[in-house]
N, C-alpha and C positions, 0 to 999 in steps of 0.2 A: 600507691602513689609515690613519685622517685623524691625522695627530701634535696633539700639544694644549699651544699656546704658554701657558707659566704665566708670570706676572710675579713676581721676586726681593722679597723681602721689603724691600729696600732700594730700591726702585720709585721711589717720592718722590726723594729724592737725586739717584738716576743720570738722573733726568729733567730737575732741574734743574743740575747741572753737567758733561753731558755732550752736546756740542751735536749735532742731527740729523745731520749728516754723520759723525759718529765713530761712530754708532750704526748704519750703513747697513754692509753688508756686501758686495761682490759679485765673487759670485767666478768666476775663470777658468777652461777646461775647452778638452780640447783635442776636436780635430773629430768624433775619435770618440765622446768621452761627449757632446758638445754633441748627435750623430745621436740617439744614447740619451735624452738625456731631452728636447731640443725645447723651447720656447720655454715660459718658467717662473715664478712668481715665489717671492724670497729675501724671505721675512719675519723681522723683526728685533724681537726685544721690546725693552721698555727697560731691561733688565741686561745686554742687548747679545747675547743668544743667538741665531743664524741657522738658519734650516733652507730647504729647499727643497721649493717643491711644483710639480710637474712640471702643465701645462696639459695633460692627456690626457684630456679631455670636453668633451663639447660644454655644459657648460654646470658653474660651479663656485658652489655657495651655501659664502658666510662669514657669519660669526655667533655668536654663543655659544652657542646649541641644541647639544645634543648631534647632530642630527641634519643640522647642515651638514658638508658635506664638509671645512672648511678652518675648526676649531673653534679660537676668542681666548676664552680665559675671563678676562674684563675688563668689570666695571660698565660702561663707556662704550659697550659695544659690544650691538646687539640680537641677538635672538634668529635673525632673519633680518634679515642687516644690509644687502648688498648680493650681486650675483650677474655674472659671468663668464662670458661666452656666446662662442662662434666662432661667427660669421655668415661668410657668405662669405668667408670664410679672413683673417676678422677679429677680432680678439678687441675686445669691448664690457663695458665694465662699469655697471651702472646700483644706484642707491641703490635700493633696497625697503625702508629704514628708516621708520618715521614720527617719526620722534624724533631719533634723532642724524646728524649730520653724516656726508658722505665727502666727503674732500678728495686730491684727484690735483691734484700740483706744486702743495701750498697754496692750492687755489683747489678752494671747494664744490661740487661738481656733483649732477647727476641722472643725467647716460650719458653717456661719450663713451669713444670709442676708445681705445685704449692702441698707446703705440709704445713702441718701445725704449729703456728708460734713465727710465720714468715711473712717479715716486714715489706711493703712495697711504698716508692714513694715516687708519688704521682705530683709532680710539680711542688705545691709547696706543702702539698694534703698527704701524710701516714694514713696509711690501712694497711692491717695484720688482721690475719688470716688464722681464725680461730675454731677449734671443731675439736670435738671429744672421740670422733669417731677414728675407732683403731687401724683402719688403713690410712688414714691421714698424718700417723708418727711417723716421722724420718729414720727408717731403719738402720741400724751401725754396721757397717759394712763389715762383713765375714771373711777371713781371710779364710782360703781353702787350708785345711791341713795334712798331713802325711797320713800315708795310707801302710801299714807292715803288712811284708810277705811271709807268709805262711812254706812251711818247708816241711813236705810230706813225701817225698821223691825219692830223696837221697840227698845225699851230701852236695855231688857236682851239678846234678838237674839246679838244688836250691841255688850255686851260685852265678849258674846260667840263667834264671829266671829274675835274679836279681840283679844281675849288670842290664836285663836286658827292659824291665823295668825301670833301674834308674836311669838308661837310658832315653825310653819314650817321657820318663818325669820328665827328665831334664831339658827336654826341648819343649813339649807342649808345656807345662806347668812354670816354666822358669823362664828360659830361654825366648821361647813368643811370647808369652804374657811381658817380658821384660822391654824386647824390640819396637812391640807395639806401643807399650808404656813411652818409652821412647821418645816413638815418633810421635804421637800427639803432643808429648811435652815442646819438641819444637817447632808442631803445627801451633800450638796455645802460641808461641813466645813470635811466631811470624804473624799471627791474626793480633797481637796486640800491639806490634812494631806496622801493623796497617801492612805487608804485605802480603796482599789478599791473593793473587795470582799464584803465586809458588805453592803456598798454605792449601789450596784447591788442590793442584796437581798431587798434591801427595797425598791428600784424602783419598782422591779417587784411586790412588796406587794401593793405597789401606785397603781398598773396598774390594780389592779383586785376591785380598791374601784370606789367610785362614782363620776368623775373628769368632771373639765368641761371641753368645747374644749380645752381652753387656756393651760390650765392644764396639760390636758394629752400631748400637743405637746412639753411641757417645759419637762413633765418630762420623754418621748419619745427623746427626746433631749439629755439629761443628761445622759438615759440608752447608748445610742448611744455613746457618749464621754467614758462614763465607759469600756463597751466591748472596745472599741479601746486600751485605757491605758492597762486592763488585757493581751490584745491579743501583747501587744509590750513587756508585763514584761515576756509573755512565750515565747515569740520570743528569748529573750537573755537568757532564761535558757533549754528551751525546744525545741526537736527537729521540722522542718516545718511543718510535717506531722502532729503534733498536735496542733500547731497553725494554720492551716487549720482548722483541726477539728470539734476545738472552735469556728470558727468565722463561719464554713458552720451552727452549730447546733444555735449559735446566729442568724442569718439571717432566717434560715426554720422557726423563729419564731415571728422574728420582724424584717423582711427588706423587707418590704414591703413600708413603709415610705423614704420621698425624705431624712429623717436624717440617713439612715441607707447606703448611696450613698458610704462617706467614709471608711466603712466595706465593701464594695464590691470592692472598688476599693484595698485596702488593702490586701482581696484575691488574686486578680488580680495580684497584685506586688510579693504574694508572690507564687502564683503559678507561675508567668516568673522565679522568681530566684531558684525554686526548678527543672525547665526546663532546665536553663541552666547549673546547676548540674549533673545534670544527663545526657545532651546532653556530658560536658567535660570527663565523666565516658562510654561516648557512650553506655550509658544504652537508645538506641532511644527511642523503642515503649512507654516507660513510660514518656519519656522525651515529645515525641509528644503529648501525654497523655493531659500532663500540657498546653502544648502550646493552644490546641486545645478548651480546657475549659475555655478560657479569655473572656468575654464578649463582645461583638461587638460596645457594646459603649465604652467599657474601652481605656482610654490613652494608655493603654500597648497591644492592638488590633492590631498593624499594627507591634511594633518589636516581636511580637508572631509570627505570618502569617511569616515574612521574615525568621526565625528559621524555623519552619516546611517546606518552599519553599529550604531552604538550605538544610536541610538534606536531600527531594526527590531528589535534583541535586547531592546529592555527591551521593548518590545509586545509580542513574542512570548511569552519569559517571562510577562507579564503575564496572557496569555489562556490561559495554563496552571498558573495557579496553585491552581486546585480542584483537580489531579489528584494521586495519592499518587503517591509513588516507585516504586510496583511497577508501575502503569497506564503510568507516563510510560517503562520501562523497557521490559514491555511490544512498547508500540506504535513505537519507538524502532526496539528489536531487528527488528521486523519490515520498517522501511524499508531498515535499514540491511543485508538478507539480501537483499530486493531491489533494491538498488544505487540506493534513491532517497536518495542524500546529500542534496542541496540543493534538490530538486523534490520534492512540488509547490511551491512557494513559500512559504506557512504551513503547511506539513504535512512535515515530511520527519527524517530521521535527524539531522540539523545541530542543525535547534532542538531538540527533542524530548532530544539528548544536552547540549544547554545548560540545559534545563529543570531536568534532573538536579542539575547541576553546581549550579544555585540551590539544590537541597534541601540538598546533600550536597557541597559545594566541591570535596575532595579523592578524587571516588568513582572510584576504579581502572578500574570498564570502559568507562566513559562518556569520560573521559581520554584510552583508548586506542582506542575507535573514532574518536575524532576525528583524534587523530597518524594513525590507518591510513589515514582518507578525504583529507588534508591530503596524505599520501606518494601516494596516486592519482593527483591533481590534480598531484601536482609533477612527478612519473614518465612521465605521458604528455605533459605541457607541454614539457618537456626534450625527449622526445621528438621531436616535431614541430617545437622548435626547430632542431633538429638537422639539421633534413631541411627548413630554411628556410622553413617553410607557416606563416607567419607566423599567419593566422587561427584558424588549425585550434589553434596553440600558444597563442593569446591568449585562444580558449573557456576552456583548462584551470587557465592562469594566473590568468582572473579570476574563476576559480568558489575556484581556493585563495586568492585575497585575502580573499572573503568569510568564511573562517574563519581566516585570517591574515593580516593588516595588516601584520607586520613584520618580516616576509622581504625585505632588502635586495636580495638576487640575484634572486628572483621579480619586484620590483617594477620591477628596471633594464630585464629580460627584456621586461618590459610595454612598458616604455617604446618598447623598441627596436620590437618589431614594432608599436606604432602608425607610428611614424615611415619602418618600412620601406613599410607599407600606405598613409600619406600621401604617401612619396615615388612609389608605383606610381600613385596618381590623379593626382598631381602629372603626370607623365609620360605618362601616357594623355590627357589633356588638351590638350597640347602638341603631342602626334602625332597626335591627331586633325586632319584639315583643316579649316580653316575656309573662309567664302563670301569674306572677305577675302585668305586666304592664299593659295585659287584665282585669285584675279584677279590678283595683284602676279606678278611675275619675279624678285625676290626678299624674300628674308627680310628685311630692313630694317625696324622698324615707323614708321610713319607716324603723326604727332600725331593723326591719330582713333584708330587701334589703341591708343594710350597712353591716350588719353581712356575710351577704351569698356573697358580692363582698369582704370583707376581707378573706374568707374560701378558693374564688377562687382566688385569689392572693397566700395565701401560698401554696395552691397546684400548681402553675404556679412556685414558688421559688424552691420548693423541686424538683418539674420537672429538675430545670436548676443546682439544686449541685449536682441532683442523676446521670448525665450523665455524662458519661468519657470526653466529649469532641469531641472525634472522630463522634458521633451521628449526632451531630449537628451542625459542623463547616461544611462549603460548601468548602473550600481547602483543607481539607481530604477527603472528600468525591470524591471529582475530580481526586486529587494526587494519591489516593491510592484504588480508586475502585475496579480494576480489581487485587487487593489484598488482599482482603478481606476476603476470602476461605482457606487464605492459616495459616497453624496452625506453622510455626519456628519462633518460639519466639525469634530467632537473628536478625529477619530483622526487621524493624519499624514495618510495619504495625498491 
């Protein structure tokens, strides 16, 4: 259950005479409760109250919504404020705010990793980031050191091998490490002076030079923070539709990277709010448009789905409003003995008992044919859960979304078996052979292997901004199938 940090009436005061460090709490636990709860963060209000939230998902939204997992009810803090991911047995945190700040160890960010002992502050609420576990120490950067040449040759060979090594030192190990050093230092000093345009351009000049790993993630990193800042300074001068724009043609080119997460989700935000614009203008089909192209991992995935589930209800409704209560009752009763709950698509006991519901709010059987078809769909989801068929459990689960949005356990269910069905593609993929993997002796990949899995990445990105939406959401698909053919551009579909 999510606990919910109140701040003391005396808020103001303890904020100002009580300094961050006496406000920070952290506490000790010995090896067996540390197994128990696993790597965590202690958030701390400012009346000095502590609690603990155990990191046990793969992925933690905070915010003041009632709906994030790790609820601050604090003016300063948004609705969906920031979010908490384990990637690779890493944990990342990245801003989704549009408005207010996240600061990890007093310095703003947009993502970055979290290690051990790593202060965040969320409006006017501390939380530090605590774990015993040894990949979550902040490692001390290694400087590379000098390599000596061995002189077995002779005399002249030795100091021909040795100009010619210090040499190739001297430019890879010195000389670029230096250049590149460099230029980030005055990429950092133009992204803090707010000129974000220049500071881009020379990113992407970076990206096409000789960088090492390290290198190119820093300065993959940096590009990533840049496009964000540009895409917020067009946001408040320029219409959505071009702040989309920018951030789809940033993405088809570099979000392929876990740093380019916060530009997606950004999208994401800002395609809901160009939805809900246009849903108030009942401009639908373009509005479903937007809903529809949210990503299925994105935070903003389930208040999308509820938007497009509303608008098919009020059409439905709509094209039943000549009939009386006893017609709609009826024809209702009849689907509903033939167990067409939710098919045909505009015909079925679902609407037909929503129809109702519009005459007569509070009508007893209509009420309770729905709880009965809702415990069906729940019943045999469970089921199938149970017995790991992840597909067969995800038909049952998504047919009870569409008469129930907010079923917390239904909805994780979902979650789960997308991800167990992505990980088996994932896997099947891998273990397929390739004309590449045949040729080589071993597994090692090879800069074209790397190359040609980057080419198919951005072709798999371009695939997902070139789509409306409608293509490839499965609740449009469902909602509005047997609508598809039809060309009046009044109606949603």
């Amino acid at each position: 259950m999510t606990e919910i940090i109140r701040e003391g009436k005396n808020s103001t005061k303890l904020t100002a005479d009580v300094p961050l460090e006496a406000k920070t709490m952290v506490i000790t636990q010995t090896k067996g409760q540390e197994k128990a709860i696993g790597p965590r963060l202690v958030c701390t209000s400012v009346s000095g109250q502590s609690k603990i939230y155990p990191l046990d998902k793969t992925k933690l939204v905070i915010g003041r919504s009632v709906e994030a997992d790790l609820n601050l009810h604090d003016p300063l803090v948004s609705r969906k404020h920031c979010v908490i991911e384990k990637r690779n047995n890493e944990y990342v945190i990245r801003n989704v705010s549009t408005t207010n700040p996240l600061l990890l160890n007093e310095i703003a960010i947009a993502e970055k990793r979290l290690y051990r002992g790593d202060q965040l502050k969320i409006g006017n609420a501390t939380l530090v980031f605590i774990s015993d576990r040894p990949e979550d120490v902040r490692k001390a950067e290694i400087k590379p050191g000098t390599q000596e040449t061995k002189s077995g040759w002779g005399f002249w060979l030795s100091i021909f091998l040795l100009l010619l090594f210090a040499g190739y030192f001297g430019y890879f190990q010195a000389y670029a490490p230096l250049r590149v050093k460099l230029a980030l230092k005055s990429v950092s000093k133009q992204i803090k002076a707010e000129k974000y345009e220049p500071a881009y351009n020379a990113l992407v000049h970076l990206i096409g030079s000789d960088l090492t790993q390290e290198n190119t993630q820093q300065v993959m990193e940096l590009l990533a923070e840049t496009a964000l800042a540009i895409s917020e300074q067009k946001a408040r001068h320029e219409d959505l539709e071009s702040v989309m724009a920018y951030l789809k043609e940033y993405l088809s080119e570099y979000g392929a990277g876990k740093e380019a997460e916060v530009l997606w989700d950004r999208l994401d935000y800002y395609r809901l709010t160009l939805a809900h614009r246009l849903e108030s203008a009942h401009e639908l089909q373009p509005a479903l448009q937007q809903y529809s192209a949210i990503k299925e991992d994105s935070i903003y995935y389930e208040e999308a789905h509820k938007a497009i589930r509303r608008i098919w209800l009020a059409h439905q409704q709509h094209s039943r409003q000549d009939q009386t209560l006893v017609q709609l009752l009826k024809e209702a009763d009849a689907h509903f003995q033939a167990q067409q709950y939710l098919k045909p698509v505009n015909q079925n006991a679902f609407v037909l008992y929503r129809a109702v519901l519009t005459l007569e709010p509070g009508h007893e059987l209509a009420l309770k044919r729905i709880d009965q078809m809702k415990e069906f769909y729940r019943v045999n989801g469970e089921k199938y859960f149970s017995k790991k068929k992840w597909t067969k459990t995800l038909s049952y689960f998504e047919r009870y979304y569409l008469i129930d949005t907010d079923n917390k356990q239904v909805n994780n269910k979902m979650k789960i078996c997308r991800e167990k069905l992505s990980d088996a593609r994932i896997l099947a993929r891998k273990s397929k052979p390739t004309k590449t993997s045949l040729k080589k002796k071993s597994w090692t990949k090879s800069k074209k292997d790397r190359e040609n899995e980057q080419a198919e990445k951005k072709e798999e990105i371009k695939r997902l901004l070139e789509e409306s939406g409608a293509e490839s959401s499965w609740i449009m698909k469902y909602l509005f199938e047997d609508e598809t053919d039809k060309k009046n551009s009044d109606k949603p579909w």
